[in-house]
Every structure is written in structure tokens, then in C-alpha cells.
C-alpha positions as CSV (number, residue, x, y, z in Angstrom):
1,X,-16.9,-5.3,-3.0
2,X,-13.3,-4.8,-2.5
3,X,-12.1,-1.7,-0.3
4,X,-8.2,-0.5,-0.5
5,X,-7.9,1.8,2.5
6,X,-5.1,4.0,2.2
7,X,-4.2,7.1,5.1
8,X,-2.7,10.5,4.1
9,X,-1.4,12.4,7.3
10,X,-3.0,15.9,7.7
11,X,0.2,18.2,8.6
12,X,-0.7,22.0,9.5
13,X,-3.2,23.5,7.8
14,X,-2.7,21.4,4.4
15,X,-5.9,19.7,3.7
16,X,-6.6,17.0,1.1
17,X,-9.2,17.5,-1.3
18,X,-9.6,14.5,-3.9
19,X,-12.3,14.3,-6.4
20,X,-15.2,11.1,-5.5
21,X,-13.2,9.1,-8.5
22,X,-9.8,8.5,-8.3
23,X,-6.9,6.5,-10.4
24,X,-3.9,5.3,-8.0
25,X,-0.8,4.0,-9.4
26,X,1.1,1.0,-7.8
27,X,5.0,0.1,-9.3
28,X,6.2,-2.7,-8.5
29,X,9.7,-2.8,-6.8
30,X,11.2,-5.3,-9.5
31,X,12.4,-3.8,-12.6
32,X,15.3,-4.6,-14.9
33,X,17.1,-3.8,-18.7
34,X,16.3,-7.1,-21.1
35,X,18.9,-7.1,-23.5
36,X,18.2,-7.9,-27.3
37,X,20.0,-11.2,-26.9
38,X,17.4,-12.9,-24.9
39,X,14.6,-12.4,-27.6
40,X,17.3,-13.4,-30.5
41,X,16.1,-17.2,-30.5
42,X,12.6,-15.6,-30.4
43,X,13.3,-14.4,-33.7
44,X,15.0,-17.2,-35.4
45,X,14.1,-15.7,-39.3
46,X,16.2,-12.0,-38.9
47,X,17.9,-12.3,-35.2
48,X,16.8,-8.5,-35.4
49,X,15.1,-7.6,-32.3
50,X,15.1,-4.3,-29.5
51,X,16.1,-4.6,-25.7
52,X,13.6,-3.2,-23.3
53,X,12.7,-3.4,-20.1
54,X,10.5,-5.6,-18.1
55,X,8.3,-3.8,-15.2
56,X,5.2,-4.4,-13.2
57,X,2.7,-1.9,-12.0
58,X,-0.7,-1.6,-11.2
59,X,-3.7,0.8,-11.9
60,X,-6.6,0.6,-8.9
61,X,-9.9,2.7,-9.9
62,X,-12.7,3.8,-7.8
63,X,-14.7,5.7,-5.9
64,X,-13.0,7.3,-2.6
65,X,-14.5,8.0,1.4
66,X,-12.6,10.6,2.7
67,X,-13.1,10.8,6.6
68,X,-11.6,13.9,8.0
69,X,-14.3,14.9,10.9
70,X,-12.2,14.1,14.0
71,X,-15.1,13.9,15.9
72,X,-17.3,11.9,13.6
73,X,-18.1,8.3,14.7
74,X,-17.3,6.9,11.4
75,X,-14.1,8.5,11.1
76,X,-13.0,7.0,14.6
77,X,-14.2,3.9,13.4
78,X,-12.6,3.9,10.3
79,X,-8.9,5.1,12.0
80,X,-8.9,2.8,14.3
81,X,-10.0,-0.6,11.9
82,X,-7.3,1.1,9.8
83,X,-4.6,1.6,12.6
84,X,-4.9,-2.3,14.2
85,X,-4.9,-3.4,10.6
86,X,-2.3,-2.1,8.9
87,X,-0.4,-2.8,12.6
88,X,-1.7,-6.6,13.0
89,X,0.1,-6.6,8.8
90,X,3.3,-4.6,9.5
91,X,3.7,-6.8,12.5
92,X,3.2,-10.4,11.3
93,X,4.3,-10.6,7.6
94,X,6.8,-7.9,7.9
95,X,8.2,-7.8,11.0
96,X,7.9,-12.6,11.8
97,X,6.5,-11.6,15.1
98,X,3.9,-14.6,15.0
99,X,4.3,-15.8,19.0
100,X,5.3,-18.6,19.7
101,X,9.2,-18.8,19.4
102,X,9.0,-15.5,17.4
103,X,8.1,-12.3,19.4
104,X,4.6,-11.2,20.5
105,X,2.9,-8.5,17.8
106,X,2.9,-5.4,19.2
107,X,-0.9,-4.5,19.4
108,X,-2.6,-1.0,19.4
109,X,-3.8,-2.0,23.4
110,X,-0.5,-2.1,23.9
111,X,-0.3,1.8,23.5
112,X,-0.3,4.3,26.0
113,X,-3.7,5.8,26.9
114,X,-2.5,9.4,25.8
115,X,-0.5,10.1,22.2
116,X,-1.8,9.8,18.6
117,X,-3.3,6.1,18.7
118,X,-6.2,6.8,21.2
């Protein structure tokens, strides 16, 4: 099985309730305008044809964990799997820092003992 783990910060007193199946919508960052031209040798018997316009998204299904117990062992578990991955990701294929002749990735050990990581 699959999981996409996904993190919605709790601010204040706003609290997240979700039902146990959710739909979440993904659009693509490439989109453009396709003019009726490009389709016209498409249609060789009228030459009659629409623009439109070419997009990509993607619709993810399923059934949803939501760990909000601070003190719950899974939660802490679950944050910090989620923290060192989505840091290990951000560092190497977003930010090149590989090692090597590249920089180091930062790591979550490399954060102090006291803030919002620990």
C-alpha cells in the first residue's frame, strides 16, 4: 500500500477536522492555450476545429490518519519520519546538496535541541 503523507500546521485554536475519506486535488504547474491551428492537419476533411487548452492534474483518493495527540507516541513518530523526510527530499533534489563537491544536506540532528523540530 501506498501512503501520501501530507502536514497541515495547527495555528491558534483552528483545528482540522477531515472526514476518514478524502479526495485531494494535485495541478500540475504546466499549462498553456492550444490554438485551433495545431489540430487543423488533424482534421484534413473541414479544417474546422476549437482551441483549448492542455493541463495536467491529479486526483489521489483514500482513507486519511490524522495525528494530532502531541503526546501520543505515534504522532511523534509519525512527525518526525515526516520532518527528516520531507527535509532529506527538499534537501537533495531541490536544493543539489548531494556531498561531495555539492554541499552537505542539512539534517534534522543538525537542529538545535530546543525549537519546533525536537
Amino acid at each position: 500500500m501506498e501512503a501520501l503523507a501530507l502536514h497541515q500546521a495547527q495555528t491558534g485554536s483552528t483545528s482540522l477536522e477531515l472526514p476518514d475519506e478524502v479526495l485531494i486535488l494535485f495541478n500540475g504547474p504546466h499549462h498553456h492555450y492550444v490554438t485551433p491551428k495545431f489540430y487543423k492537419e488533424t482534421k484534413p476533411a473541414t479544417g474546422k476545429v476549437v482551441p483549448t487548452w492542455n493541463y495536467s492534474a491529479v486526483q489521489a483518493y483514500g482513507k486519511i490518519t490524522v495525528y494530532c495527540d502531541s503526546k501520543a507516541e505515534a504522532t511523534g513518530a509519525f512527525l518526525a519520519r515526516q520532518v527528516s523526510e520531507l527535509s532529506r527530499l527538499a534537501e537533495t533534489a531541490i536544493m543539489g546538496h548531494t556531498g561531495g563537491e555539492r554541499p552537505v544536506p542539512w539534517e534534522v540532528s543538525d537542529a538545535p535541541e530546543t525549537g519546533s523540530l525536537r
